[in-house]
VOGU-3710 file (C-alpha; in Angstrom, 3 decimals, decimal comma):
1> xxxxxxxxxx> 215,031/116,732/110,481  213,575/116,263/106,972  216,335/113,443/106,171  215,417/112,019/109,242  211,587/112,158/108,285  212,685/110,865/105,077  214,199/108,053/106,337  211,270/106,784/108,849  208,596/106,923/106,065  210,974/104,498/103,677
11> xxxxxxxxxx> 211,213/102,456/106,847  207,700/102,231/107,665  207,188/100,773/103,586  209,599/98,720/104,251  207,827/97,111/107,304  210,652/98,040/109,624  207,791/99,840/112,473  210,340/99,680/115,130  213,314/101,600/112,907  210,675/103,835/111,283
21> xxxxxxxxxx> 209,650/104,654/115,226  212,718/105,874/116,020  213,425/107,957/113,165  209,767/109,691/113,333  211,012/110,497/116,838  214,143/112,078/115,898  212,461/113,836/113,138  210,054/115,308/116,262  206,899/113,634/114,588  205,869/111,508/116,832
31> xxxxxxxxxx> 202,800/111,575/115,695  203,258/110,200/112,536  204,754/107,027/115,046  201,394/106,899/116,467  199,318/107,074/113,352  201,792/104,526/111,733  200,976/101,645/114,640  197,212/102,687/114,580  197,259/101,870/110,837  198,969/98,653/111,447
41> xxxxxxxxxx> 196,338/98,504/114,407  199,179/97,632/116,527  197,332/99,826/119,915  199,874/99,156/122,592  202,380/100,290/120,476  200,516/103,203/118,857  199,319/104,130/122,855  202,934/103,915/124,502  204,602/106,307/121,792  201,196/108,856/122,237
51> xxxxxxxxxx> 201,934/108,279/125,587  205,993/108,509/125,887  205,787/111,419/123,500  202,614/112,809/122,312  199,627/112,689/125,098  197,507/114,949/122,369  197,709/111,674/120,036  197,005/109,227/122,820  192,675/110,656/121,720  194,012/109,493/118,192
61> xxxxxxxxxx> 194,454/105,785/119,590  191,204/105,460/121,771  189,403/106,771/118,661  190,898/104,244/116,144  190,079/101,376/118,525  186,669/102,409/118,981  185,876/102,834/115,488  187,299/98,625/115,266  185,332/97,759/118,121  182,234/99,242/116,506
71> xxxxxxxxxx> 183,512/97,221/112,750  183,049/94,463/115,520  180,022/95,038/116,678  181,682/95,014/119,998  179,910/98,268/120,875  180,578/98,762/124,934  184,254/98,633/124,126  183,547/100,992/121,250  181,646/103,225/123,483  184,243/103,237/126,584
81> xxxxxxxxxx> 187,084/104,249/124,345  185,542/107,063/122,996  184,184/107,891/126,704  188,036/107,581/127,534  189,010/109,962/124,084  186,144/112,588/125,907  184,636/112,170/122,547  180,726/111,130/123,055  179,810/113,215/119,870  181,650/109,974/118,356
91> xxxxxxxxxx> 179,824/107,609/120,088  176,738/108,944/119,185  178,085/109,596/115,828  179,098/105,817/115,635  176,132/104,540/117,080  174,227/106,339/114,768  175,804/104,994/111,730  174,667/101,684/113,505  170,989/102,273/114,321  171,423/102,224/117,258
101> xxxxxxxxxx> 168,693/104,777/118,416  168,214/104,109/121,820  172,121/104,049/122,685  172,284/107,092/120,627  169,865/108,976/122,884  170,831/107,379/125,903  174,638/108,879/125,674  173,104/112,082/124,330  171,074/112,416/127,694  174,346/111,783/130,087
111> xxxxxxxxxx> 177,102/113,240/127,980  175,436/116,161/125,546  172,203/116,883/126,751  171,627/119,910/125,103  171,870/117,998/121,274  168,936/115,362/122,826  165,760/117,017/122,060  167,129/118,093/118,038  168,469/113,982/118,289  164,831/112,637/119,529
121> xxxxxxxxxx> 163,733/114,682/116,436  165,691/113,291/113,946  164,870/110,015/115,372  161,023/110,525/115,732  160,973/111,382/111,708  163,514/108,253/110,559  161,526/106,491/112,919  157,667/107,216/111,147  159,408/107,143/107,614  160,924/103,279/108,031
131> xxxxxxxxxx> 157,005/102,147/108,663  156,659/98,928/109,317  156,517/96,573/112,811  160,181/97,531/113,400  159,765/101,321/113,160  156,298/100,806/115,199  158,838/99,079/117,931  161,131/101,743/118,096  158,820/104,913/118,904  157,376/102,516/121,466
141> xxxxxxxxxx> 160,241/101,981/122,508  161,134/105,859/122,874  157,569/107,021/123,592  158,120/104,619/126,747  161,552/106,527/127,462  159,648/109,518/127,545  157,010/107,997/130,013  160,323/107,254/132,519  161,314/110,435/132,035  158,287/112,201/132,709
151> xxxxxxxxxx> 158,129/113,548/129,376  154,117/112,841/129,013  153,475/114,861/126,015  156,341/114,024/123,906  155,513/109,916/124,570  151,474/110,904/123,561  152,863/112,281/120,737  154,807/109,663/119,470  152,380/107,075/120,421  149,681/109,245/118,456
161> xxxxxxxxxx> 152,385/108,754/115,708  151,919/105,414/115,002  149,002/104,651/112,420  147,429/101,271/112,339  149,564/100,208/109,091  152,905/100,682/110,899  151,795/97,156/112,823  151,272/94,030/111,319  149,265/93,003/115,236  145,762/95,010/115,573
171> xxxxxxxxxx> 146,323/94,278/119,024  149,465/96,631/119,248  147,932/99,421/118,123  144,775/99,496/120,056  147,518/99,065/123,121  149,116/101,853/122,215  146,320/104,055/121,570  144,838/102,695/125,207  148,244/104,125/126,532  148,214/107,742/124,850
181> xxxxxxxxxx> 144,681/108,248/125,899  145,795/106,876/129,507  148,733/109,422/129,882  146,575/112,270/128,105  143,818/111,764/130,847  146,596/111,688/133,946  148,958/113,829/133,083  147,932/116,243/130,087  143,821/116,807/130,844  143,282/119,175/128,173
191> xxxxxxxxxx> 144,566/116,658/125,691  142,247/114,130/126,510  139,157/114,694/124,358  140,902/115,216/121,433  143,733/112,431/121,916  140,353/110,312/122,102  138,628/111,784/118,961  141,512/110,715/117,111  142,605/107,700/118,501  138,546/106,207/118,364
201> xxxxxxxxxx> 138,749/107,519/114,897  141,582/105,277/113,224  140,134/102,641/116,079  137,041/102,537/113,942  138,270/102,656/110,743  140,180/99,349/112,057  136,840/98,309/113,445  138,269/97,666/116,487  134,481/98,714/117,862  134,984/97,724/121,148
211> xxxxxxxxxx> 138,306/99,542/122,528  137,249/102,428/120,713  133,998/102,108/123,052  136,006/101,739/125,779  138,292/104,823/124,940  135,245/106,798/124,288  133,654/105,799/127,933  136,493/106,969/129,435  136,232/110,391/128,277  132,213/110,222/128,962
221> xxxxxxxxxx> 131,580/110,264/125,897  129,113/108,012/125,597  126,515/108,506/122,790  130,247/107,962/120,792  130,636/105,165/123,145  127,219/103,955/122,207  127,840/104,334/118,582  130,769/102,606/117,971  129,155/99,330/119,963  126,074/99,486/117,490
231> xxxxxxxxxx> 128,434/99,985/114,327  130,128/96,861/115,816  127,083/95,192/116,636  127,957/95,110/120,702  124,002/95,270/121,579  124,990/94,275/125,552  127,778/96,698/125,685  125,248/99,470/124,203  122,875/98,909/126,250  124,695/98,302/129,324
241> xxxxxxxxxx> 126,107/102,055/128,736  122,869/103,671/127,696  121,198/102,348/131,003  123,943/102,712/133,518  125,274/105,912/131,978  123,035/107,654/129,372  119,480/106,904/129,533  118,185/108,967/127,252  119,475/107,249/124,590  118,423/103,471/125,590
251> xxxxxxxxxx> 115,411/104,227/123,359  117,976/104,749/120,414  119,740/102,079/121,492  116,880/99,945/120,965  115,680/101,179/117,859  119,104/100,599/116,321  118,916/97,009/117,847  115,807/96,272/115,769  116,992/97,903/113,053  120,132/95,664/112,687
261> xxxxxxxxxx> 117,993/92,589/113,512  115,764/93,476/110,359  118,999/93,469/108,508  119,582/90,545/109,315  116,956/88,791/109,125  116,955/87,394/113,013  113,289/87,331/113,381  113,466/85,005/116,080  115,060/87,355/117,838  113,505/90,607/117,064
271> xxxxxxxxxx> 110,113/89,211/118,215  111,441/89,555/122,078  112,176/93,328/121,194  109,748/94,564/119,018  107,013/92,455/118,293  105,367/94,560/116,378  108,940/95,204/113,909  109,333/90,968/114,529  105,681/90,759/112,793  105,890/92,784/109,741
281> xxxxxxxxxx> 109,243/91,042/109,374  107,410/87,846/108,989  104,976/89,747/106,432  107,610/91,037/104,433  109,128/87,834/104,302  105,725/85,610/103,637  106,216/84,151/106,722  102,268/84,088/107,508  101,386/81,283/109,735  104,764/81,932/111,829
291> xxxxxxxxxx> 103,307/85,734/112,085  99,475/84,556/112,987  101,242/82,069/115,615  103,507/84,924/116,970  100,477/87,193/116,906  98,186/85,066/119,269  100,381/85,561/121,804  99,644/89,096/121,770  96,349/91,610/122,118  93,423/90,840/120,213
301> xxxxxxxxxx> 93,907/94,341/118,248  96,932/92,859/117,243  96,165/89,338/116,411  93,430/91,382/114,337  95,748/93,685/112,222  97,977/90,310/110,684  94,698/88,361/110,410  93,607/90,909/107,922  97,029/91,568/106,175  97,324/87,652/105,527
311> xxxxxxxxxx> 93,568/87,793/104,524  94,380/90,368/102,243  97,112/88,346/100,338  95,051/85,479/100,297  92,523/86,841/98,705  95,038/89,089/95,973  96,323/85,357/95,348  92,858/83,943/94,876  92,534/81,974/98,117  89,006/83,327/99,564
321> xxxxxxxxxx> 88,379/79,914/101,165  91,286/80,014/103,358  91,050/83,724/104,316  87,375/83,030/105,319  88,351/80,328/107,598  91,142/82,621/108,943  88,449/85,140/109,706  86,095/82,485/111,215  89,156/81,157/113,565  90,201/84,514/115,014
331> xxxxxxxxxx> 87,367/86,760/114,361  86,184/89,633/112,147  86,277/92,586/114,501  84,143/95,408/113,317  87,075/97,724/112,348  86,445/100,221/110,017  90,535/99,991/108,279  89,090/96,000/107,580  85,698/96,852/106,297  87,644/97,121/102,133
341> xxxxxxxxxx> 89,189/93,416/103,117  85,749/91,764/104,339  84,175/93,161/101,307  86,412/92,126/98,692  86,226/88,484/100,196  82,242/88,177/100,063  81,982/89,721/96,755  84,948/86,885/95,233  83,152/84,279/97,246  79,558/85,187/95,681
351> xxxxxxxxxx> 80,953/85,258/92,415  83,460/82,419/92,555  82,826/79,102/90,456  82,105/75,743/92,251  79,898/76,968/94,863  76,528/75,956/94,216  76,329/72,857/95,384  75,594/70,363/98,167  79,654/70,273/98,660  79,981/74,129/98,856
361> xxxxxxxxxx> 77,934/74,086/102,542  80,791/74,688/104,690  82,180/78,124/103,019  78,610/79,529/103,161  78,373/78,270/106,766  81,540/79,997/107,530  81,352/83,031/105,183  77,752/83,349/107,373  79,485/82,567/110,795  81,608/85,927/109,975
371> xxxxxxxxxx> 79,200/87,838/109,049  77,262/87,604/111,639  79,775/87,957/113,871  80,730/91,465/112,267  77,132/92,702/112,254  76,530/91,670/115,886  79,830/93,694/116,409  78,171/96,671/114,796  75,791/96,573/118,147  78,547/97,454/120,320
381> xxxxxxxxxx> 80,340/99,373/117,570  77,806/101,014/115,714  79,744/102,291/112,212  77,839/104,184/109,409  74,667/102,936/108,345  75,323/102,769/105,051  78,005/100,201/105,583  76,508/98,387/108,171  73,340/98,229/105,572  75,837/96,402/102,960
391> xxxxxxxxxx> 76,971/94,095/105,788  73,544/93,237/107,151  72,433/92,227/103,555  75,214/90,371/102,597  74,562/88,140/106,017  71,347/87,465/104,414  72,917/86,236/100,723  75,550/84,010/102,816  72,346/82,870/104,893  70,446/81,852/101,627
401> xxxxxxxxxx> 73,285/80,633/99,986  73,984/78,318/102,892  70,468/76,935/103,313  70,054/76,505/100,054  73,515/73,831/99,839  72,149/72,473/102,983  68,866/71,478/100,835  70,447/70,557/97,574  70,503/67,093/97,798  67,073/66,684/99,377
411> xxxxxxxxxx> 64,612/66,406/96,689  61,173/66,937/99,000  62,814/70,144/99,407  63,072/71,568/95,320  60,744/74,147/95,772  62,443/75,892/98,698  65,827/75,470/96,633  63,706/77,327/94,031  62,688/80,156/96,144  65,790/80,507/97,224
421> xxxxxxxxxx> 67,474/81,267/94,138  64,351/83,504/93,326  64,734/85,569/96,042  68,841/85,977/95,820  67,737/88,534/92,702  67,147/90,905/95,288  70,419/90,893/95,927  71,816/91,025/92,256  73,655/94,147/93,060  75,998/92,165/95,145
431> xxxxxxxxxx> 75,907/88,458/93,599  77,435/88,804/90,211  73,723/89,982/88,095  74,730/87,346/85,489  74,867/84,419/88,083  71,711/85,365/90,159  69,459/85,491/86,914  71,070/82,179/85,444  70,343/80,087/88,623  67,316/81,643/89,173
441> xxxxxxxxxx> 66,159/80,256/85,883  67,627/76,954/85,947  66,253/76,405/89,505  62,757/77,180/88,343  63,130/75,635/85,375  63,814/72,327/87,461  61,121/72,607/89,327  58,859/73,729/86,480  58,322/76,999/86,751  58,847/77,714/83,028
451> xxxxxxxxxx> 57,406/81,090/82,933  59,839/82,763/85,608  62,652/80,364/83,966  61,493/81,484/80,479  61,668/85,759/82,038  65,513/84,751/84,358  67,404/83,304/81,327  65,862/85,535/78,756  67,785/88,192/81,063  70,829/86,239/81,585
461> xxxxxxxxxx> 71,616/86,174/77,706  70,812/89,726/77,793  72,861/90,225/80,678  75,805/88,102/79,528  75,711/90,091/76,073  75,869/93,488/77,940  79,191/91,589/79,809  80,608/90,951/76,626  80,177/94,226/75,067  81,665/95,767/78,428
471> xxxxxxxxxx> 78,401/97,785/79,561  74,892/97,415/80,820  72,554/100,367/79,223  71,146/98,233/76,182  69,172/96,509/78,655  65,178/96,165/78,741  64,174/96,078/82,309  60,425/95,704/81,205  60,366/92,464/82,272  61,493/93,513/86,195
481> xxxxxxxxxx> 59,714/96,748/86,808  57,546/96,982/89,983  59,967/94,408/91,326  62,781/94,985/94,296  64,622/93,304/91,838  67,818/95,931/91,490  67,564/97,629/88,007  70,851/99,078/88,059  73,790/96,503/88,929  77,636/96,592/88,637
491> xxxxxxxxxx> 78,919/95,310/84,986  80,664/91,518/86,053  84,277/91,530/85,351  84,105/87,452/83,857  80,891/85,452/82,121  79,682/83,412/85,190  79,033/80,420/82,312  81,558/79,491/79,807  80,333/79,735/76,012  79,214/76,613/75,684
501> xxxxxxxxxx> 76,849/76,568/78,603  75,668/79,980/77,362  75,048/78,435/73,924  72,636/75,668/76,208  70,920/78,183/77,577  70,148/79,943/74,203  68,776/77,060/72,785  66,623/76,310/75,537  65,494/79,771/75,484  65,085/79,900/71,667
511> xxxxxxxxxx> 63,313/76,572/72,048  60,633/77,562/74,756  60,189/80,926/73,374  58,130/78,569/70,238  56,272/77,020/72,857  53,050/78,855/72,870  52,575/77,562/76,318  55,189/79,621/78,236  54,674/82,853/78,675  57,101/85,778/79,566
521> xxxxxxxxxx> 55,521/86,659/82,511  56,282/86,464/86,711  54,315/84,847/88,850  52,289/87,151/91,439  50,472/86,484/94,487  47,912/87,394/96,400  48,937/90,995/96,279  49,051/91,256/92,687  52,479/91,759/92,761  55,422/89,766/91,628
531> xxxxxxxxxx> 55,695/87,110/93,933  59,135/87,163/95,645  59,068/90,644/96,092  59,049/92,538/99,382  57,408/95,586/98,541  54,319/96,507/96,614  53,744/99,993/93,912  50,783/100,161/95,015  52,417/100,003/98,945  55,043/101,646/101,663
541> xxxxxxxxxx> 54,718/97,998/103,596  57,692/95,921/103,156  57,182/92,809/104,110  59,493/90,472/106,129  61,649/88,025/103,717  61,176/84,440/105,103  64,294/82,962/107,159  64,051/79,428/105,225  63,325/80,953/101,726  63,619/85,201/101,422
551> xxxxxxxxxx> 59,725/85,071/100,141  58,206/87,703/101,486  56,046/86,716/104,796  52,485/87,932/104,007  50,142/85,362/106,494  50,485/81,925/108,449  53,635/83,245/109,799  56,121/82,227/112,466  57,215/85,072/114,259  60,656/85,176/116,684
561> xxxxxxxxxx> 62,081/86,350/119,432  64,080/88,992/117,701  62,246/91,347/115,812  62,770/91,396/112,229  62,960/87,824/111,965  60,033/85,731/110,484  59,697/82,842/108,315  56,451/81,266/106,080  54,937/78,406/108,699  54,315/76,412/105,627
571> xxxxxxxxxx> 57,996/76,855/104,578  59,204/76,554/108,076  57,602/73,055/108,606  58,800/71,447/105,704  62,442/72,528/106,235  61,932/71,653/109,511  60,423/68,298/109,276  63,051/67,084/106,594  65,599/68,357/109,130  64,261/66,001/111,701
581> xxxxxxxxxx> 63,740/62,678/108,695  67,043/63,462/107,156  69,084/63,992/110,406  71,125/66,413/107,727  74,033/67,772/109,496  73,957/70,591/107,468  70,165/71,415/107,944  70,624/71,076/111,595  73,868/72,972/111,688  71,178/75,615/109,650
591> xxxxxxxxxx> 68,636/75,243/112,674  71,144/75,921/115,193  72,069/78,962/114,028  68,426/80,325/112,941  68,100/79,734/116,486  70,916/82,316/117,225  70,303/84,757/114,399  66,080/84,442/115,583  65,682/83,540/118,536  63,679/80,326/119,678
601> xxxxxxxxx> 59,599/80,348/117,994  57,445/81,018/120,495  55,902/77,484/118,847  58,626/75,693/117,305  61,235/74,358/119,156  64,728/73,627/117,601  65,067/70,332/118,450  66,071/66,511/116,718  65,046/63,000/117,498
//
């Protein structure tokens, strides 16, 4: 046997198959035939010897032509040998070594069953650790294999499986999540809320805002539903799902709406959700006369509130004239939160430069127009006295102010322009003291009244020293007592003159103060009193200040239809009369509303030919 065996080897080396057949026969290793023609991959030779003599090697054959087929890439020939050999462990084996994950699992289901589950294992973890859009494919690919087979759980879990950096296409993953949150709600219910936690999660960290909305909804879970539309700015899907779904939180919904339009800066917008938010957006943003415009469309409480923020600015940046007109266009409601604002504004106006002449008519006119709109607002609106006190004499100062730039230019009418100025030092506690005194001099000055010129400027240096040296107490008041003249006024923040008008005014003071002539003295009346004033020491009557010139009204007086309101006749008539030559706009402008603020004379009609 051995020399036989011997001889069929040296045969087979020597290419003589055939020979070497026979011999491996007569050695009774026919085996070794077979395995000799399989390594020459002659199969019908190596499968008629397995089959002639050695059926147990015929598995042999079927196996070594599957494992070619497979080189080949021919892998249903493959496969059907090694069905033939009884051998699906191979195939699966073989298509393993291949990649070949779904065949794999496919012959592990019909032939070996009980190796698929550890099988869909191994796959699931080679299948997460490859990563990329061709390990995404395949546990789709097997999570849907699991759907045909009913296998609901085991497909959620592999679809869970996939995170969004497995998947080059956004859209793939939010598919897939859709689908495990589908199965979870049909087929495993107490899955669902948490399958959508997580899913929504990695949805919004891919700000894929709207399926994760949708996801949520489907759960009803809808404030999550809510909040993923507002971090994704979705204001229609929010608040289609807060009003068809969750009502209470459409007021949310809407807050977050405005909130985002702030953000952004959408004004436009924001105005047809919160007009209120829209306005202070145009505030914030300096946006005034688009806020005013925006603000007319809306209540008068409203319109009010913006009028007196943009006042308010105006008048931090210096620009009284145009918040005075803003207050004459819309109104100057008496409301308490504005009284600070309306104050501020006449106090810069009586103190501002440029305003004391002829040209200067229509801010008084206006600053007057608001003022007495305010104080006839404290009739159906009645505030503390006090303040209404302040307002009520301030009307007056505008009043005189106004009169007196109506006037200016007229020069029949000097005296009254005198008076005028005379009488605003009753009011020094709320014109700048410095300003009162000097134009209270220099008016009577012009019209020769040297002696109350000589006593007003004397006061002004005095005053304008006390400025300079940053307080008031140094201050004779000898000259003022028994006056209404104020003795104590606030300290001016600026000189009213520059130095080297003050310096004028010093030598004119130095100069007349030679003159043996003028005397430091006021002038009095018929009372014995100074002149201008309205009240007497020797007196409780306060008289009446005149309506054309703030004298006091002592006899030969025009009275009016609202008491309180009198003027000098002798005063009256020459205003009047140089109304009528002049045909003055101003003056009549003056007329017409001494005819509101009065009342029509009982014997003097307001009236121009």
């Amino acid at each position: 046997m051995e020399i036989h065996l011997k001889k069929a080897m040296f045969l087979e080396d020597e290419g003589r198959f055939n020979d070497a057949e026979d011999e491996f026969i007569k050695a009774e290793k026919p085996k070794e035939a077979v395995l000799m023609y399989i390594h020459q991959s002659d199969w019908d030779e190596a499968r008629r010897v397995a089959e002639s003599y050695d059926p147990e090697s015929l598995v042999d054959v079927l196996i070594g032509q599957a494992r070619l087929s497979f080189e080949k890439k021919d892998y249903t020939e493959g496969e059907s040998f090694l069905l033939r050999a009884q051998r699906p462990e191979l195939a699966i084996k073989f298509y393993k070594e291949c990649q070949r994950w779904p065949d794999v699992l496919r012959i592990a289901k019909e032939y070996v069953p009980h190796q698929l589950a550890a099988l869909q294992d191994e796959y699931d973890r080679i299948a997460t650790q490859s990563g990329g859009d061709k390990g995404a494919e395949g546990i789709i690919a097997q999570a849907r294999d699991w759907e045909t087979r009913a296998e609901y759980n085991r497909a959620i879990d592999l679809y869970m499986r996939i995170t969004p950096d497995m998947a080059g296409n956004s859209a793939v993953i939010e598919e897939v999540y859709t689908k495990a949150l589908e199965l979870a709600i049909k087929f495993s219910k107490d899955r669902a809320l948490s399958v959508a936690h997580e899913v929504c999660k990695r949805l919004l960290e891919m700000q894929a805002y709207e399926t994760a909305s949708d996801l949520y909804q489907a759960v009803k879970l809808y404030r999550e539903a809510i909040s993923a539309c507002v971090k994704g700015d979705l204001w229609t899907q929010a608040r289609s799902i807060a009003r068809d779904y969750a009502p209470k939180y459409e007021e949310h919904v809407e807050e977050e709406y405005v909130k985002y339009l702030k953000k952004k800066n959408k004004t436009d917008e924001l105005i047809n959700v919160d007009v209120i938010a829209a306005l202070d957006m145009y505030v914030e943003q300096g946006m005034w006369d688009k806020c005013i415009q925006e603000a007319e469309q809306q209540s008068f409480e409203v319109l009010s509130k913006y009028v007196a923020l943009y006042a308010a600015n105006l008048i931090k940046d210096g620009d009284q004239v145009k918040a005075l007109r803003l207050f004459v266009e819309h109104g100057a409601p008496a409301n308490p939160q504005n009284f600070n604002i309306y104050k501020r504004l006449v106090e810069d106006l009586f103190a501002k430069q440029g305003l004391s002449g002829e040209n200067a008519y229509k801010v008084w006119a206006d600053l007057r127009t608001m003022l007495y709109d305010l104080c006839d607002g404290f009739n159906k609106k009645p505030t503390n006295p006090a303040v209404m006190d302040i307002f009520n004499r301030m009307l007056l100062v505008a009043h005189y102010y106004a009169i007196r730039s109506a006037i200016a230019k007229n020069s029949q009418l000097e005296v009254l322009h005198a008076k005028i100025s005379v009488s605003l030092l009753r009011y020094s506690d709320l014109i700048p003291c410095d300003k009162a005194f000097y134009e209270a001099g220099i008016h009577c000055k012009g019209v020769g009244w040297e002696n109350m010129a000589f006593v007003f400027l004397n006061r002004y240096l005095d005053l304008s020293e006390g400025i300079e040296d940053g307080n008031l107490d140094a201050i004779d008041n000898t000259d003022i007592m028994d006056t209404d003249i104020p003795l104590e006024v606030p300290l001016p923040e600026t000189q009213y003159l520059n130095e080297e008008q003050r310096e004028e005014v010093k030598e004119w003071v130095l100069a007349v103060s030679m003159d043996q002539r003028v005397e430091q003295t006021l002038s009095f009346d018929e009372r014995n009193v100074y002149e201008a004033s309205l009240t007497s020491p020797e007196s409780d009557v306060v008289c009446l200040p005149c309506v054309v010139t703030g004298y006091p009204v002592l006899r030969n007086k025009m009275e009016f239809n609202k008491t309180g309101k009198a003027a000098n006749k002798e005063d009256w008539n020459k205003f009047a009369m140089a109304t009528k030559v002049s045909h003055s706009a101003d003056c009549q402008d003056v007329l017409r509303f001494l005819s509101l603020w009065c009342g029509t004379s009982g014997n003097q009609a307001f009236s121009f030919g």
